[in-house]
Each structure stands twice: as C-alpha cells, then as structure tokens.
C-alpha positions as CSV (number, residue, x, y, z in Angstrom):
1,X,-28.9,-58.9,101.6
2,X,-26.0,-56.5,101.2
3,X,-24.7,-58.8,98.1
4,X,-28.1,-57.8,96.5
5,X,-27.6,-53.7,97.5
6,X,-24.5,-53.9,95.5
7,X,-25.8,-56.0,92.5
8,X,-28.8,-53.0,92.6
9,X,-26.6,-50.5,93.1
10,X,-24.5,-51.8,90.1
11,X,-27.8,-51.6,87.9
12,X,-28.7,-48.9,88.6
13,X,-25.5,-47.2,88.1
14,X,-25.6,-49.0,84.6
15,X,-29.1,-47.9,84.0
16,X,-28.2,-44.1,85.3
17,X,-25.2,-44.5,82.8
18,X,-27.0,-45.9,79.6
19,X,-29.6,-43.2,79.9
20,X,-26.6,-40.4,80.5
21,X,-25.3,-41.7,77.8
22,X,-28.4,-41.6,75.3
23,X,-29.1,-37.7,75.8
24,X,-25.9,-37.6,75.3
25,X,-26.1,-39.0,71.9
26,X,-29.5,-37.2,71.2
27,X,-27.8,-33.5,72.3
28,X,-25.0,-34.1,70.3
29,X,-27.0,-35.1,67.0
30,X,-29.7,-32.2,68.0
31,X,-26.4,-29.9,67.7
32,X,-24.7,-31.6,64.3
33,X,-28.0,-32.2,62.4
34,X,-29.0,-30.5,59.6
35,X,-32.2,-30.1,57.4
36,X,-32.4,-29.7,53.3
37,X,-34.3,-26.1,52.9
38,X,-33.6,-25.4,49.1
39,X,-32.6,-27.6,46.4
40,X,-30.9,-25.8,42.9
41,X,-30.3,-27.3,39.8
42,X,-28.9,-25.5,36.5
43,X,-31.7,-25.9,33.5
44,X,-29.7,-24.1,30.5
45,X,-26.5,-22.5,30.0
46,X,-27.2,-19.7,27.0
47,X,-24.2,-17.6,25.2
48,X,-25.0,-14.2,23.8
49,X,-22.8,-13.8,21.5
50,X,-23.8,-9.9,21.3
51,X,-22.4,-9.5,24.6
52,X,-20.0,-12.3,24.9
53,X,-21.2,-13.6,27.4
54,X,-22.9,-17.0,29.0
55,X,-26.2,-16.7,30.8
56,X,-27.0,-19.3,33.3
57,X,-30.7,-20.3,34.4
58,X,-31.7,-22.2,37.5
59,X,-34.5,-23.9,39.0
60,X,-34.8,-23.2,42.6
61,X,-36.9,-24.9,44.7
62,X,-38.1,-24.0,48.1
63,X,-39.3,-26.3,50.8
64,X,-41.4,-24.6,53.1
65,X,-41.2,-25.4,57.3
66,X,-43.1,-28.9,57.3
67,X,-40.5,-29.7,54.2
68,X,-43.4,-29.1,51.5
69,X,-42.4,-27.7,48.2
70,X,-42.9,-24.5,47.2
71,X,-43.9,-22.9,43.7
72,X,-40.2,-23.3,41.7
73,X,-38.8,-20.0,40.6
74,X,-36.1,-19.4,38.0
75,X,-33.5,-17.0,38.0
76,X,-31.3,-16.0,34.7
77,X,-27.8,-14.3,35.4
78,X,-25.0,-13.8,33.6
79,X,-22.5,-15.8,35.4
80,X,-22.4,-19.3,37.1
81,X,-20.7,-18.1,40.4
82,X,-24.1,-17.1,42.3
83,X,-25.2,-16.7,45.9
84,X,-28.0,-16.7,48.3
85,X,-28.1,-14.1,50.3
86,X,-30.7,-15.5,53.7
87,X,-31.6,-14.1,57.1
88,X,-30.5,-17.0,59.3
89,X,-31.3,-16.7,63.2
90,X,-29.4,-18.8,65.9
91,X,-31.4,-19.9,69.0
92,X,-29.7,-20.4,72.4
93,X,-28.3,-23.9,72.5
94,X,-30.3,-24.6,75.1
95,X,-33.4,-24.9,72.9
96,X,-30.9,-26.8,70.5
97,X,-30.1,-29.3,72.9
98,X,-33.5,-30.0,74.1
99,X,-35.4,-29.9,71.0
100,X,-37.2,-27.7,71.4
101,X,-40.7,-27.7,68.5
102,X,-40.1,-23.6,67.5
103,X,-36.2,-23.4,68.5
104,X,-34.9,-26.5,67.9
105,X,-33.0,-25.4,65.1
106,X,-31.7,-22.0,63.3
107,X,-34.4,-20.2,61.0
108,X,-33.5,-18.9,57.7
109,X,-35.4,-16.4,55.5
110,X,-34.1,-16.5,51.7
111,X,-33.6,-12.8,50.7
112,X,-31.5,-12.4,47.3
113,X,-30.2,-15.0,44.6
114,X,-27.1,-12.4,43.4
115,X,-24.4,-12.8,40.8
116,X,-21.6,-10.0,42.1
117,X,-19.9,-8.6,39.1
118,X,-18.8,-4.9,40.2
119,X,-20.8,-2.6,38.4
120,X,-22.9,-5.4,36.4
121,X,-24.1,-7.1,39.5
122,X,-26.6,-8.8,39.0
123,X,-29.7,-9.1,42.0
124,X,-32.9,-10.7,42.1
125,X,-35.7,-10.9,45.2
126,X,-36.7,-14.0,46.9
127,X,-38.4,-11.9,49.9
128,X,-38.2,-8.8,51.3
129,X,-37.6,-7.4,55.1
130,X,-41.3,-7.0,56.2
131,X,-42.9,-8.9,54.4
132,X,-44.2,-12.6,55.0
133,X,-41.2,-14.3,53.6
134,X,-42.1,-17.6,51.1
135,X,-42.5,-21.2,52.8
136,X,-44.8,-19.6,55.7
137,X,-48.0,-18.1,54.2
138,X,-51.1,-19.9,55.7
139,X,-52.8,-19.2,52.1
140,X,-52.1,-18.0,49.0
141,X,-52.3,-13.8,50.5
142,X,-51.0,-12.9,53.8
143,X,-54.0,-12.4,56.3
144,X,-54.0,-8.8,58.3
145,X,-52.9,-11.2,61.4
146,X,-50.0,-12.7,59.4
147,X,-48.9,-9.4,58.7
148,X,-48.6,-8.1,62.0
149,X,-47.5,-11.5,63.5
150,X,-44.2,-11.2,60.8
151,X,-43.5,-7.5,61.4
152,X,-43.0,-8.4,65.1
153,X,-40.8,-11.3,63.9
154,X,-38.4,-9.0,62.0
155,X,-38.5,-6.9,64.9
156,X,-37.1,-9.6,67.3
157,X,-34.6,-10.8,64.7
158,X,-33.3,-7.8,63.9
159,X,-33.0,-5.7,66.9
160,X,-30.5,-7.3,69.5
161,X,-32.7,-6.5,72.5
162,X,-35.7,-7.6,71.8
163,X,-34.0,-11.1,69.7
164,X,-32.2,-12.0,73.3
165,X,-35.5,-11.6,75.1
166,X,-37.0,-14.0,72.7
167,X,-34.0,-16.4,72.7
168,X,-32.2,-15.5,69.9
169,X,-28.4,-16.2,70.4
170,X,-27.6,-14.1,67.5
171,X,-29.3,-12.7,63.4
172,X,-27.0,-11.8,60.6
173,X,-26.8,-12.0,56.8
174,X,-25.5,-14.6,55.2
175,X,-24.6,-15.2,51.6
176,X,-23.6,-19.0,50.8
177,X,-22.7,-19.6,47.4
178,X,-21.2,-21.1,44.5
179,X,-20.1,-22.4,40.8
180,X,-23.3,-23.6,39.4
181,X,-22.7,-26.4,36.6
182,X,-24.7,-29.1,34.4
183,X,-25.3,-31.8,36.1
184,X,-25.5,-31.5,39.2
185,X,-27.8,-31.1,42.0
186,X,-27.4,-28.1,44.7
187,X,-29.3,-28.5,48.1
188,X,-28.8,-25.8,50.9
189,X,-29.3,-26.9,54.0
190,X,-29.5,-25.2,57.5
191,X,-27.2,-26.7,60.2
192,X,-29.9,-27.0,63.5
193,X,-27.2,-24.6,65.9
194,X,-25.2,-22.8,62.4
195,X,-25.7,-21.3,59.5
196,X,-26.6,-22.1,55.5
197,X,-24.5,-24.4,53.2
198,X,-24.8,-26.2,49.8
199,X,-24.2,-29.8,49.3
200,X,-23.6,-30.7,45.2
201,X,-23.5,-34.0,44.3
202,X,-24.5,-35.9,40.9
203,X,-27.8,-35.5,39.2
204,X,-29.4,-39.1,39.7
205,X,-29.3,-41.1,36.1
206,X,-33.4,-40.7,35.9
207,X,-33.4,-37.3,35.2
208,X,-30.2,-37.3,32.5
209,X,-31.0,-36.8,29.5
C-alpha cells in the first residue's frame, strides 16, 4: 500500500511536471512567434537621366488579419533605402502568454511607405489616422458602424488612458526599413509581444526571369 502512494505520487509528480513543462513551451513560443503581414518585392529599377537619378518601384502586398491578400499597390521613389512607417500596439503579456483570440499578438496599422531625403523626401499613404486602415474592411466601403467602431480604436491606441484600460501595454510609431534590391523578396513580419521587421531572402528560381 504505501509502495503504491509513492509510485502515484511519483506519477503524478511526473504528470504535474510534463504539463508544467508544456505551457511552458507554448508561453514561450506564444512570446517569440511571429506572423508574415506584408511581403515587398522590387519590380524595376528606372534611371532618369534628366535628373540623374534611379527610381525604384515595388510591389507591396498586404495580407489582411485572417492572412488573405490584399489588392497589391506600387509605390515609385527615387531611392532604394525606403521605410514603412506602421502603428504597432503591444498587448499586456498576459494576453501574450495565454493566447488570447484579439490580443494574442501586437497589432500593426501600415501608415507611410517613405524614402527620407532632406528636402526631397519622398512620402506616400498606405492609411490614414481615422480612417478604417486596409486588411480590416468587412466590404469594399466602410459601413457607418465600421466607422465609428475604428474611431474608438484610434482612440484607445492613441491616448494612454483609455489604451491601458483596454489592455494595451504600450502604441508608438514605427518605421522599419531598408535597401530594396533585385532579386529578392522582403516580408515584414509582426513579432506576437514586439514590434515590425523585414526578413529578405532569395526570390525563389520560379519567378526569375
């Protein structure tokens, strides 16, 4: 009898331990994960010789929150060192850790695709503060409800008060960016408790010409 308390005891110790052990595993990847959001590729590389310089065009490529994509846009500017500038909002790790289906992960909101250049600066819109920003629209035109929902949304993100109430560890600007080449292919991704990066790696042999 007590030989068989002990060898439960020892199980269940195991079993309390193996179980510790895989939410361990499942917080930690929850907090190191990331998601692709954006993927960027450079379509044509133009010089003017008028102005002497080389214009550079890219695809971008959305993918909207159930990883859909979007409607590709393209952006010309005259230099290949080019950023994103993106509302990105932390949750409380909390929500991190657990998974949580709405706060799981940071949001981002693309804003800008900008080329800075002093005085020649270059800036062009993705979405604007207010508005129902790309990759959420229900249809093709924001609905009145929409519209109110997303002004409330911009609210909490924006004003520190109302962003802790709602769970919101912390809203800034960011502005990730980089040398945009030939032959490569750019994805941003959103790290679930960080910010925005891009990831370059080769342009698989399919799509070279």
């Amino acid at each position: 009898m007590f030989l068989a308390v002990i060898v439960g005891g020892v199980a269940f110790y195991l079993f309390k331990s193996s179980v510790e052990n895989w939410m361990l595993r499942k917080v930690i990847q929850r907090l190191s994960a990331d998601s692709r959001v954006a993927e960027v590729i450079v379509t044509k590389i133009k010089f003017d010789p008028t102005d002497n310089k080389a214009y550079t065009t890219i695809k971008f490529l959305e993918y909207d929150a159930r990883g859909r994509p979007l409607i590709p846009k393209y952006f010309t500017l005259s230099s290949n060192v080019i950023q994103f500038q993106s509302l990105v909002i932390r949750f409380d790790d909390f929500y991190v850790k657990s998974g949580h289906p709405l706060k799981g992960k940071s949001a981002y909101i693309f804003m800008k695709v900008f080329s800075l250049n002093g005085k020649d600066t270059e800036v062009f819109d993705i979405n604007r503060i207010g508005e129902v920003p790309s990759g959420y629209l229900i249809d093709d035109q924001a609905t009145d409800f929409e519209s109110k929902l997303w002004k409330k949304f911009w609210n909490y993100a924006l004003e520190p008060k109302e962003a802790k109430r709602a769970g919101i560890k912390n809203a800034q600007i960011e502005a990730p960016g980089t040398k945009f080449i030939t032959g490569l292919l750019y994805t941003l991704k959103i790290e679930h408790d960080g910010g925005l990066r891009i990831d370059a790696q080769p342009l698989p042999q399919i799509l070279e010409k």
